[in-house]
C-alpha positions in Angstrom: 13.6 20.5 -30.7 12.5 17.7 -28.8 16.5 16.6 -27.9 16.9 20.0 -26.4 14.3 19.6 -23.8 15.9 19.3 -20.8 15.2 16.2 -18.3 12.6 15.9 -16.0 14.0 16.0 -12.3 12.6 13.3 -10.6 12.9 12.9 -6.7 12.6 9.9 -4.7 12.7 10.4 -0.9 13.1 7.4 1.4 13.6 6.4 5.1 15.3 3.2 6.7 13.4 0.0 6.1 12.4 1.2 2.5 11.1 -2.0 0.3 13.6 -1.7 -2.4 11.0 -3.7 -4.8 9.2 -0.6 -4.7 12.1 1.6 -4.7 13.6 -0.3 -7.9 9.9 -0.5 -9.6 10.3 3.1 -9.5 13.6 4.1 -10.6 14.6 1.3 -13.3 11.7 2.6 -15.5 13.7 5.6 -15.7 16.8 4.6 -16.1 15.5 2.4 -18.8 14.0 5.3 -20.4 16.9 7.1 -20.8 18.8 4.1 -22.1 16.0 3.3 -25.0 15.8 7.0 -26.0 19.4 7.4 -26.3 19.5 10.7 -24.3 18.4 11.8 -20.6 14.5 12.1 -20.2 14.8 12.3 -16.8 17.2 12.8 -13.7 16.7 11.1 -10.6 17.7 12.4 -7.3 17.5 10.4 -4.3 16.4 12.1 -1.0 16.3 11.6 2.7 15.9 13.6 5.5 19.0 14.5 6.6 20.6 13.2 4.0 23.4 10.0 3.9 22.9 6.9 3.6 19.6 5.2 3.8 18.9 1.0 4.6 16.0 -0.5 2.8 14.0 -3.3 4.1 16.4 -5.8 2.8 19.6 -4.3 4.2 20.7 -2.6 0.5 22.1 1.2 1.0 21.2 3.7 -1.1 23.1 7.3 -0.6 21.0 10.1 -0.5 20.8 14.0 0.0 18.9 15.9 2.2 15.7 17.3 0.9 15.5 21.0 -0.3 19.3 20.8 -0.2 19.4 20.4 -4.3 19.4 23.0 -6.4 17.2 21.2 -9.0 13.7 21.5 -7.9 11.5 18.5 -8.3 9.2 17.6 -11.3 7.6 15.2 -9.2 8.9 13.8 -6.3 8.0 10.0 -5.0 8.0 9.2 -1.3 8.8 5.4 -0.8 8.4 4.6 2.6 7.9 1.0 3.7 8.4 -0.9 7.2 6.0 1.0 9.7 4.9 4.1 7.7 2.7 5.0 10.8 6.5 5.7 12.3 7.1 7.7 9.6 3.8 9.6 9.5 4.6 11.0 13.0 8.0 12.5 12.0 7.2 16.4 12.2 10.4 17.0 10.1 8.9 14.3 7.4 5.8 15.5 7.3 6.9 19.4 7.2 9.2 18.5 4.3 6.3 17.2 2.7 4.1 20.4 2.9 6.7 22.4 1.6 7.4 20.5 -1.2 3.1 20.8 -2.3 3.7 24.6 -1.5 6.2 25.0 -4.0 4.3 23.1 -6.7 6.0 20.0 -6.6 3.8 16.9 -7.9 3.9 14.1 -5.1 3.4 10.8 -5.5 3.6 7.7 -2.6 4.7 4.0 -3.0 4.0 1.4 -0.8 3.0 3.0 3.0 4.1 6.5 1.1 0.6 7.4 0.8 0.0 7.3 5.0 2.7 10.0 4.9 1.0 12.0 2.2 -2.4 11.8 4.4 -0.9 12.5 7.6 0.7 16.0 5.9 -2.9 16.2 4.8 -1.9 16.2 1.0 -4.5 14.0 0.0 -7.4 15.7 1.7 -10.6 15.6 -1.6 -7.9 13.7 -3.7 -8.8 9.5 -4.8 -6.1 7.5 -3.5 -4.5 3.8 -2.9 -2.1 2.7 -0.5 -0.5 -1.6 0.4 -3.0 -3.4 1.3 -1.3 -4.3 4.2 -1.7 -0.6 4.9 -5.1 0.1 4.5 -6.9 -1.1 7.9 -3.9 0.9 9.7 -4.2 4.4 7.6 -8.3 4.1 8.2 -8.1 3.3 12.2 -5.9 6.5 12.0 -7.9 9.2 9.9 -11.4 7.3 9.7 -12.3 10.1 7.2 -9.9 8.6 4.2 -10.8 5.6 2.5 -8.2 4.1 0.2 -9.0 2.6 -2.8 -8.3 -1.1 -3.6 -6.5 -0.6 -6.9 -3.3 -0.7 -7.9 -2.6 3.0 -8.4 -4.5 6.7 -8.7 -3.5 9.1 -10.6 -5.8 12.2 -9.5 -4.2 15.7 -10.3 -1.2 16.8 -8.2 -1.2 13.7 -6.4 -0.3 10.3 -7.7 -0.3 6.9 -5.3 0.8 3.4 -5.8 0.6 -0.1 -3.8 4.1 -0.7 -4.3 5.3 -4.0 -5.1 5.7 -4.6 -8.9 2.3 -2.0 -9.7 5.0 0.9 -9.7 6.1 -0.6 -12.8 2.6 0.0 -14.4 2.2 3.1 -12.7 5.7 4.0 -14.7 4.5 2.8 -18.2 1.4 5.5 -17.6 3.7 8.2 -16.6 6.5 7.7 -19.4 4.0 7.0 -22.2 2.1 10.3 -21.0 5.5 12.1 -21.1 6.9 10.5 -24.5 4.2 8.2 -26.1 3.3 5.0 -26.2 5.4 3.6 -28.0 8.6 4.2 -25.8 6.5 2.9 -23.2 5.7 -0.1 -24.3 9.5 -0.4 -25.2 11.0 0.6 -21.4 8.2 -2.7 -20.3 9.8 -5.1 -23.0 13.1 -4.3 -21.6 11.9 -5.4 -18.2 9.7 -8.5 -19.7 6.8 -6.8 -18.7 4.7 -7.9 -21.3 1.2 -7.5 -19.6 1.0 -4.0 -17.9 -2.2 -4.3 -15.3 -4.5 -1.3 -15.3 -4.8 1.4 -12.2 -8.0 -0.1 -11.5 -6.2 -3.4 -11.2 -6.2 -5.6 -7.9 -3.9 -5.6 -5.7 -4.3 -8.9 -4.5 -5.8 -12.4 -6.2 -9.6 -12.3 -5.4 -11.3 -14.1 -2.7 -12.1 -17.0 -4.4 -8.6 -17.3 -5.6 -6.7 -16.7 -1.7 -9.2 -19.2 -0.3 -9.2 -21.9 -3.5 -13.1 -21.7 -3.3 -15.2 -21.9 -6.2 -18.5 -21.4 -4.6 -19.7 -18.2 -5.6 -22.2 -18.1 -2.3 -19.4 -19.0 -0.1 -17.0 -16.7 -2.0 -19.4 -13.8 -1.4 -19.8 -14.8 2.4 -15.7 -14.1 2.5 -15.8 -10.9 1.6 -18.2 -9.5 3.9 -16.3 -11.2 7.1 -13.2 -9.2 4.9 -15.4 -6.2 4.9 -16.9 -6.3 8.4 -14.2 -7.3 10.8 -14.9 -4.4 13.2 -18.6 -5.0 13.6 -18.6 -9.0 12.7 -21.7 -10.1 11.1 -23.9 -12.9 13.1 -24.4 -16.3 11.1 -27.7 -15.2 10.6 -27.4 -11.7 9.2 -24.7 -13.7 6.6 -27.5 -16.3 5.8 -30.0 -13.6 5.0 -27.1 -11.2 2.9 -26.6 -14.3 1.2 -30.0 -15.5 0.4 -29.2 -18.7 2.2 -30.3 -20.5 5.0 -27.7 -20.6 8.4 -27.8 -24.5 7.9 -26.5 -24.2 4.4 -23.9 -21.4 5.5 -22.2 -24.1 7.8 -22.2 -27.0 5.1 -20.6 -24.5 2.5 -17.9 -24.1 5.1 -17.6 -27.7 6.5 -17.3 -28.6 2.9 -15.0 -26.3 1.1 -12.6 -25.1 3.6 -13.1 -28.2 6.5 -13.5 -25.4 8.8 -16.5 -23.7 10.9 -18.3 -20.8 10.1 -17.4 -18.7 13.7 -13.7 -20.4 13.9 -13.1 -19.1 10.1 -14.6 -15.4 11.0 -12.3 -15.5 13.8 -9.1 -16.6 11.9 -9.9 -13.7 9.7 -10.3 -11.1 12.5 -7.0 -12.4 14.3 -4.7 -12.2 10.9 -6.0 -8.9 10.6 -5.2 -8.1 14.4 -1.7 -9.7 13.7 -1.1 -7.0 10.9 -2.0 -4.1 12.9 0.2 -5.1 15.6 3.1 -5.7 13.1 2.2 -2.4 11.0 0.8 0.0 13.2 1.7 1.9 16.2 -2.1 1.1 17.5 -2.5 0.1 21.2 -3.4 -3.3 21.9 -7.0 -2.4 23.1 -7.7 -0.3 20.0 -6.5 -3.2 17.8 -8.7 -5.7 20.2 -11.6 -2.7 19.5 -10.8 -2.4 15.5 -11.0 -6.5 14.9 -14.1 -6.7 16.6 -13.2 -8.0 20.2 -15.3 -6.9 23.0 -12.1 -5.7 25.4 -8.4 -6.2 25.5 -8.5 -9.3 27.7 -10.9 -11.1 25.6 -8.6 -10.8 22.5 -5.3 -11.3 24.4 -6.9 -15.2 25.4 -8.0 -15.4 21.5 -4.9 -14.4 20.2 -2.3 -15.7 22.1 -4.6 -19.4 21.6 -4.4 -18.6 17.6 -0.9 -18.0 17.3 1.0 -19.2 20.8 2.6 -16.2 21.9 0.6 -13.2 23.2 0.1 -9.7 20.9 3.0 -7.8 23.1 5.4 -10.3 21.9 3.8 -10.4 18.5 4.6 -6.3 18.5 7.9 -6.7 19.7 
């Protein structure tokens, strides 16, 4: 009988500075799931290292217990790690944890800057994946070789990732309707409000045209590849000829729509991506200066420290 079937254990391992967004996306699905059904579908566990208690992001504890100490084995087992996940993905113990989980079978999934600690164990080696956006630039300057996807979760055989934020909660409605149907799915999102679940494939963030409040589809197109190219920054002229306009054209689409030059808004770009890695990644200021396109530390030092009035060690710190 179907009430007979015991829970799925579910295991969610943190570390300090965990976004509990992500965390609760995660866990309140389940909880919820239980509560609609009227009996336990699944068990949670929550897991650490060493065990104790645990600080997210937001200064919330959650008490946990050390990893392989339980006797219930893992179903699947979620890694939510937020903060500085390239911290995290240099922990031997971590990542060792990790490995031994995927030895014994366990399905692993990672939220938020999980997935950098998934790749780093080199669990996601020939597996589709996602990680934050905020994430991304940092986990590709790190293992060149991986390319995350820009959706809002991948679901690809023993390994599951997520962007964090809210898209755990569609991630959850995928998982839980898999498990139990659709139709107590659909009823965990109501009891949330969720009334439109997004799609894996979904964005992670509003498109181009929508961050920049252009309209122009040329000029909208011209934003992306600066997006795309911020390591090896296109000239004015290699834009004109991507775009099938001329360079004079390129710098009254930008005078015009965002009151701004074509160079000063390629650079504004470059440096907010620069400001990310210093804040995300444990990247040296010289490879940041390298990955953002600048020709040598001292050179994006002057730029920086102009942009944003403090220099990028201070930034870091």
């Amino acid at each position: 009988m179907a009430g007979d079937t015991p829970p799925k254990v579910i295991g969610i391992l943190v570390a300090d500075g965990f976004a509990l967004m992500s965390f609760a996306s995660v866990v309140e699905p389940l909880r919820a799931a239980n509560l609609v059904a009227g009996r336990e579908l699944y068990h949670t566990i929550f897991f650490s290292i060493t065990g104790g208690v645990r600080q997210a992001s937001c200064g919330a504890l959650i008490e946990t217990v050390p990893i392989g100490s339980s006797d219930d084995r893992s179903d699947l087992l979620f890694v939510v790690i937020g903060g500085d996940p390239q911290v995290q993905a240099t922990d031997p113990a971590l990542l060792a944890a990790l490995r031994r989980q995927a030895r014994q079978g366990v399905r692993i999934a990672g939220v938020s800057g999980g997935p950098m600690v998934m790749a780093a164990a080199g669990l996601l080696a020939d597996h589709r994946f996602t990680i934050h956006w905020e994430h991304a630039a940092a986990l590709t300057e790190m293992m060149p070789d991986l390319v995350p996807l820009k959706v809002r979760y991948v679901i690809d055989r023993d390994r599951i990732t997520c962007g964090g934020g809210i898209a755990p909660l569609d991630l959850m409605h995928e998982l839980i309707g898999t498990d139990h149907g659709g139709d107590l799915a659909q009823r965990v999102s109501d009891w949330f409000l969720h009334v439109h679940v997004d799609a894996a494939a979904g964005p992670q963030r509003a498109s181009v045209s929508e961050r920049y409040q252009v309209h122009n589809g040329r000029l909208a197109l011209m934003l992306e590849m600066m997006e795309a190219t911020i390591e090896r920054p296109l000239s004015r002229r290699e834009i004109a000829v991507r775009t099938g306009i001329s360079e004079r054209h390129v710098d009254r689409l930008f005078a015009l729509h965002l009151k701004s030059g074509f160079r000063a808004e390629y650079l504004r770009i470059r440096l907010e991506r620069a400001r990310s890695l210093l804040r995300q990644s444990a990247m040296t200021v010289s490879e940041i200066a390298y990955a953002t396109g600048f020709a040598n530390a001292s050179h994006f030092s002057r730029a920086y420290r102009q942009a944003f009035s403090e220099n990028p060690g201070k930034t870091r710190k």
